[in-house]
C-alpha positions as a Python dict, from the first residue, in 0.01 Angstrom:
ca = {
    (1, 'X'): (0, 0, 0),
    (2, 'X'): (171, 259, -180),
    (3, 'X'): (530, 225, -267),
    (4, 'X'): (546, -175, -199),
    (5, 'X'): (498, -433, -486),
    (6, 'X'): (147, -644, -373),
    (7, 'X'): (113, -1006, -476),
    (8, 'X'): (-196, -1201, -520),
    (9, 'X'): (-134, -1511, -305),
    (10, 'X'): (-218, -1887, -294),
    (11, 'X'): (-195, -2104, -4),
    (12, 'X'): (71, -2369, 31),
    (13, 'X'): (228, -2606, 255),
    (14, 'X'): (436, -2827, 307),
    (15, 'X'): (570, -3093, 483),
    (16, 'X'): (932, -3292, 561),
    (17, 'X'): (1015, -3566, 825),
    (18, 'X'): (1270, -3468, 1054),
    (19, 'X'): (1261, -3104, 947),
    (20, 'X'): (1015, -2813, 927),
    (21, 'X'): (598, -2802, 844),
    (22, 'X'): (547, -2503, 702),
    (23, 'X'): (169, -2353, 553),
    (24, 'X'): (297, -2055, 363),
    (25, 'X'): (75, -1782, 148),
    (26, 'X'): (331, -1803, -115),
    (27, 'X'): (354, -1690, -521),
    (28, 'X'): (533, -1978, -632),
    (29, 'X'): (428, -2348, -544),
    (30, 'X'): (786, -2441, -437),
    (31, 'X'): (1017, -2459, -123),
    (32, 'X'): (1344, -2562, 5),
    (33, 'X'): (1287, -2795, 265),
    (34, 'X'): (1633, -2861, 288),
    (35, 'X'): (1694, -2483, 490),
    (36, 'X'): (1570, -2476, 834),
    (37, 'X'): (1322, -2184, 959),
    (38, 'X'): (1593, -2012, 1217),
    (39, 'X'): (1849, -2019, 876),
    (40, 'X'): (1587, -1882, 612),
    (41, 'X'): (1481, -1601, 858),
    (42, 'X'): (1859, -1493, 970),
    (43, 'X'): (1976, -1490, 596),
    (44, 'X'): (1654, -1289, 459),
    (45, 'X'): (1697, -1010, 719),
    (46, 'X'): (2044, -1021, 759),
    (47, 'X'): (2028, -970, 360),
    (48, 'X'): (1775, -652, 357),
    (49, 'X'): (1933, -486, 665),
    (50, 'X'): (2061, -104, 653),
    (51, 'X'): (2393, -69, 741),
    (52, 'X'): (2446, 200, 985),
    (53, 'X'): (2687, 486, 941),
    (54, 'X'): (2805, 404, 1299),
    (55, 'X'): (2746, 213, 1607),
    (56, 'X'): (2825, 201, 1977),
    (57, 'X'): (2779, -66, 2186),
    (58, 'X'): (2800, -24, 2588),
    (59, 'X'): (3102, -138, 2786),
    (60, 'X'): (3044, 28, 3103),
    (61, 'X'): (2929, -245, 3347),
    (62, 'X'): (2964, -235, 3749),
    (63, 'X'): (2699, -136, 4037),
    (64, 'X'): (2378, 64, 3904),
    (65, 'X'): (2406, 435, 4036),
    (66, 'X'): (2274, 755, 3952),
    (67, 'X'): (2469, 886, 3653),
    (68, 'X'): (2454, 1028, 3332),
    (69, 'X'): (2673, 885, 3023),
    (70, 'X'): (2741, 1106, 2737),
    (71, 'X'): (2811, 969, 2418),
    (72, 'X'): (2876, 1139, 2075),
    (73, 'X'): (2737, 966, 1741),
    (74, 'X'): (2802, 1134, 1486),
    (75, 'X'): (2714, 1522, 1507),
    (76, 'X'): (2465, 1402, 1785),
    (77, 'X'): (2478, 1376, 2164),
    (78, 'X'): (2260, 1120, 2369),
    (79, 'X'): (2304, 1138, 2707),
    (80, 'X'): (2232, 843, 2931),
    (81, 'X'): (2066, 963, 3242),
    (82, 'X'): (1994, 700, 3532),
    (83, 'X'): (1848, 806, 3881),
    (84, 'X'): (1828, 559, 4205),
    (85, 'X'): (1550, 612, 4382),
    (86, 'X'): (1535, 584, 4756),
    (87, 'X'): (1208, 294, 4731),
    (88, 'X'): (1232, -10, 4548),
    (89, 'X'): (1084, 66, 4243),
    (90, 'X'): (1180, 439, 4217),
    (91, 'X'): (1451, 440, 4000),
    (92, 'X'): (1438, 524, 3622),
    (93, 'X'): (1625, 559, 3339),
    (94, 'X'): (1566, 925, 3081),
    (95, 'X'): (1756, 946, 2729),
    (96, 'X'): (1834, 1332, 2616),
    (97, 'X'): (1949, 1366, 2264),
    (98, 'X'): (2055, 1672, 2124),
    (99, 'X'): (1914, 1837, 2455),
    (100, 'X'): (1594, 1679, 2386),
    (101, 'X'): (1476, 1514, 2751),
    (102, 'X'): (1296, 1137, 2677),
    (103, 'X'): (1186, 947, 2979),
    (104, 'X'): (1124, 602, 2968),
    (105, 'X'): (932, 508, 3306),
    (106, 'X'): (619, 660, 3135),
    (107, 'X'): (571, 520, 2771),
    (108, 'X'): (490, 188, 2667),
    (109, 'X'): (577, -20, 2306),
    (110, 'X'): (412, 68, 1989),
    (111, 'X'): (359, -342, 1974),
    (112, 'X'): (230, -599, 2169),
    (113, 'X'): (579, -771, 2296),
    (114, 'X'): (406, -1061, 2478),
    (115, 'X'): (69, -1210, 2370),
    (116, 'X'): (-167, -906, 2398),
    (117, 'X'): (86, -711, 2616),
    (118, 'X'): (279, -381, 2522),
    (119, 'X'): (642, -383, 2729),
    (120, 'X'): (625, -123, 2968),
    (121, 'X'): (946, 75, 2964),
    (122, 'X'): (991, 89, 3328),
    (123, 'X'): (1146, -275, 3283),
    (124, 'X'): (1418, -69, 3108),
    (125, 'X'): (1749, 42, 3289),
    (126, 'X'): (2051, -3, 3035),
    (127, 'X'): (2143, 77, 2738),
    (128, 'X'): (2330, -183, 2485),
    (129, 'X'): (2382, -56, 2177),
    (130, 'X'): (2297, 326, 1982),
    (131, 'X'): (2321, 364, 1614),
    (132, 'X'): (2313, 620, 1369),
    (133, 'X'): (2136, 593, 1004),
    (134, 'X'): (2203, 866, 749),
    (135, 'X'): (1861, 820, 561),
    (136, 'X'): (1877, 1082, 317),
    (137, 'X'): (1715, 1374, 490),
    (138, 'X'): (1654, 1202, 811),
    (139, 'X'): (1899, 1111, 1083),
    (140, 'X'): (1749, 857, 1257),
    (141, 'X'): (1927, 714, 1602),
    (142, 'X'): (1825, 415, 1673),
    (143, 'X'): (1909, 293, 2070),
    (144, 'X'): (1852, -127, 2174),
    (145, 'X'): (1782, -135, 2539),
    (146, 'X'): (1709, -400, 2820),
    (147, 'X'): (1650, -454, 3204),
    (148, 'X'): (1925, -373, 3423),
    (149, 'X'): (1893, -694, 3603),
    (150, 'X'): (1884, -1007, 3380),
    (151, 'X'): (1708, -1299, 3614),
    (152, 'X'): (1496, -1557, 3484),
    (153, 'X'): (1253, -1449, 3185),
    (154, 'X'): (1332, -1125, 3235),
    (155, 'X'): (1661, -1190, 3039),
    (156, 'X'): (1449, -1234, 2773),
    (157, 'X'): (1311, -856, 2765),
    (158, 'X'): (1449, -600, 2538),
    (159, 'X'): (1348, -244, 2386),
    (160, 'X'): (1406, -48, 2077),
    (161, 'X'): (1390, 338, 2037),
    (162, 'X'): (1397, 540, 1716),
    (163, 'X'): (1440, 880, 1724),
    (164, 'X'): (1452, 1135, 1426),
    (165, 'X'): (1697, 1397, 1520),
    (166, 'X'): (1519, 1681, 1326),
    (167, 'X'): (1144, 1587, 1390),
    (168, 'X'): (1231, 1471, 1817),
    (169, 'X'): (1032, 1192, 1736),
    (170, 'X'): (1062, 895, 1918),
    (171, 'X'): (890, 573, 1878),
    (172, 'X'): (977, 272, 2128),
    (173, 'X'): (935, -128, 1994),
    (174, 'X'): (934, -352, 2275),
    (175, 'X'): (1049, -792, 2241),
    (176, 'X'): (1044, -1100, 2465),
    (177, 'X'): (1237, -1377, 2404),
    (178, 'X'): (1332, -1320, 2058),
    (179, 'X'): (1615, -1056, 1908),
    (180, 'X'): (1574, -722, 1999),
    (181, 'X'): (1876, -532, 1876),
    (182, 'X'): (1706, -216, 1658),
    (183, 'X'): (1757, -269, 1286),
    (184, 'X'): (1620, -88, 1004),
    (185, 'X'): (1543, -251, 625),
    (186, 'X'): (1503, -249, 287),
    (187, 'X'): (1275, -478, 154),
    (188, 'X'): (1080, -272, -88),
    (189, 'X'): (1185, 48, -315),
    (190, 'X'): (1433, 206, -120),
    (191, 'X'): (1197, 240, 178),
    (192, 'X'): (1301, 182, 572),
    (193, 'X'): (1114, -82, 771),
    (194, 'X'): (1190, -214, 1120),
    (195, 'X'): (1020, -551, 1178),
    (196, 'X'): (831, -554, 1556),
    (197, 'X'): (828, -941, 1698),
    (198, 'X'): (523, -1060, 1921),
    (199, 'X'): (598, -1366, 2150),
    (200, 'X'): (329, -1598, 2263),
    (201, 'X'): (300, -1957, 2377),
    (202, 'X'): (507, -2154, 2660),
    (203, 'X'): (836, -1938, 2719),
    (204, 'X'): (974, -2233, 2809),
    (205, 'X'): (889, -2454, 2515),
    (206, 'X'): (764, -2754, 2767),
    (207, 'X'): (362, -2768, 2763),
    (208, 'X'): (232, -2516, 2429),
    (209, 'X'): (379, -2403, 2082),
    (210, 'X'): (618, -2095, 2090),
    (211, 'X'): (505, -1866, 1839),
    (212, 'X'): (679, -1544, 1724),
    (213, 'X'): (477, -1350, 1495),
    (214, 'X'): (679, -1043, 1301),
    (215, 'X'): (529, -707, 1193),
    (216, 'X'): (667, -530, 948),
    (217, 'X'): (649, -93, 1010),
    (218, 'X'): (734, 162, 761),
    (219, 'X'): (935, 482, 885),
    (220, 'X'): (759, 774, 750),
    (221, 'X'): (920, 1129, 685),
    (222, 'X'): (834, 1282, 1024),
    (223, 'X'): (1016, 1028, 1216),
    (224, 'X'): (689, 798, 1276),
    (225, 'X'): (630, 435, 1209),
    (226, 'X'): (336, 267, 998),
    (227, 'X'): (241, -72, 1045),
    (228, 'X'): (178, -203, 729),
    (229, 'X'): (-74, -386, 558),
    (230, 'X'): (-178, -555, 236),
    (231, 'X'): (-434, -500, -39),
    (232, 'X'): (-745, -645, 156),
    (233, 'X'): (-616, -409, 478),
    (234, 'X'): (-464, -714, 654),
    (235, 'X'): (-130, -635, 860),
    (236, 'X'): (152, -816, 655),
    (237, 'X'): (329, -1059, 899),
    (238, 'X'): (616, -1357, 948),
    (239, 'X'): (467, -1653, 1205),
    (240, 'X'): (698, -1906, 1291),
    (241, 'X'): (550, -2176, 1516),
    (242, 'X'): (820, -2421, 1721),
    (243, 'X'): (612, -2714, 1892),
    (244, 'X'): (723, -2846, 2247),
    (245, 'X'): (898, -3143, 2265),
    (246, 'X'): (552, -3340, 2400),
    (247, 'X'): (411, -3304, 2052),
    (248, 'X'): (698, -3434, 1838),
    (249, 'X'): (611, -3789, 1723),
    (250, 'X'): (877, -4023, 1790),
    (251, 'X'): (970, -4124, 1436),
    (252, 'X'): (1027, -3769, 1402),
    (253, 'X'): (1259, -3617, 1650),
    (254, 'X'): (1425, -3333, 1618),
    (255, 'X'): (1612, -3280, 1304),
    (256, 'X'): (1969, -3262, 1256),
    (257, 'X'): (2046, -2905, 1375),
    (258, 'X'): (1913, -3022, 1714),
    (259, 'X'): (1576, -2792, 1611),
    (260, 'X'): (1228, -2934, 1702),
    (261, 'X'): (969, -2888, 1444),
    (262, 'X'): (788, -2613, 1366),
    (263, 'X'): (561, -2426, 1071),
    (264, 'X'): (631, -2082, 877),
    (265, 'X'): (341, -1915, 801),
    (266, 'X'): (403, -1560, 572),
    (267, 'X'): (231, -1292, 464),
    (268, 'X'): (476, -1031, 355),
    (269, 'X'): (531, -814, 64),
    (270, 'X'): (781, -1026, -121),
    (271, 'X'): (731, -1422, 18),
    (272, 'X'): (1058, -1538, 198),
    (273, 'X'): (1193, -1829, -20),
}
């Protein structure tokens, strides 16, 4: 893949009582078994994230109605735009930037959000949080979205939209049940990445493994996203398996952070140590 350092990888894994299994495609035949998988993930993202040049996150809360919210980032404008319908079912939430009309109710993710699913953007009726990133040439706006309502699973739902302000490009990432607040990185050369998440397994943890798989997608000049892939034209990815309780051996447990077991399995064009 062109502008990303490739490594020719070995397999290794790993195991500690109390802690984390991991089976890792890694460079080096060593790893700290003394960090737990939530605390090596959080640092290495929170470590290659893009700062933004601004953010705004949504305050306005009360009874859904039709409206439109106008908010200026930076030398843009996004405009809000929510319509009640007179059915259940009818309403829908648009986003205009710059003048620039998006609606929502038709598109679906560039991933799959949940197992083999794409999140369908009718789920969406909020807006949480907009951002801007000066990237050089490209102003990208980056908006993190979720359900109006937040019952049950559905709490778990969240959307991501990227939009290059001089291309009107806009590219939607969809996530269940893990963080979807829209982030771009720098793992590689100076490049921008966002990382899509896949969620499959028991939501609630009780009868199968959770497993959250992450993607990693290259932002491209005209405002588009790549998924990207290695040197054999596999897609680079994260997998981090949590097991349910019922398949924790006793003289296990959980560890001391309270965390059940689970296994990292990597990919990725620089192996997370």
């Amino acid at each position: 893949m062109k502008g990303l350092i490739l490594f020719v990888s070995i397999l290794f894994s790993i195991s500690c009582i109390g802690q984390s299994v991991e089976t890792v495609k890694v460079t080096d035949a060593a790893t700290d078994c003394g960090s737990y998988i939530y605390e090596r993930l959080d640092a290495y993202f929170t470590s290659n994230e893009i700062t933004a040049r601004q953010i705004i996150n949504n305050t306005h809360s009360g009874v859904r109605r039709s409206k439109t919210q106008k908010i200026r980032i930076g030398d843009h404008i996004v405009e809000w735009i929510d319509h009640i319908g007179d059915k259940p079912g009818s309403d829908r939430s648009s986003i205009k930037i710059n003048g620039h009309l998006i609606t929502l109710n038709d598109k679906k993710s560039l991933n799959d959000a949940d197992g083999q699913n794409k999140l369908d953007l009718k789920l969406i009726g909020k807006w949480d949080q907009i951002k801007l990133y000066q990237l050089y040439e490209q102003d990208i706006i980056a908006v993190t979205m979720s359900p109006w309502m937040c019952t049950g699973l559905m709490c778990g739902v969240g959307a991501q939209m990227f939009y290059d302000a001089k291309t009107k490009h806009a590219t939607f990432f969809g996530a269940y049940r893990t963080n979807f607040e829209a982030k771009l990185y720098d793992f590689a050369d100076g490049n921008s990445f966002t990382v899509a998440t896949n969620f499959a397994g028991d939501p609630h943890g009780v009868t199968n493994p959770m497993v959250i798989t992450y993607e990693l997608h290259k932002l491209q000049p005209n405002g588009q996203f790549q998924i990207q892939k290695n040197d054999i034209g596999q897609n680079y990815f994260i997998r981090h398996t949590i097991f349910p309780d019922t398949e924790i051996e006793e003289d296990k447990g959980k560890n001391d952070n309270g965390e059940r077991p689970g296994r990292l399995e990597q990919d990725w064009i620089r192996p997370i140590k």
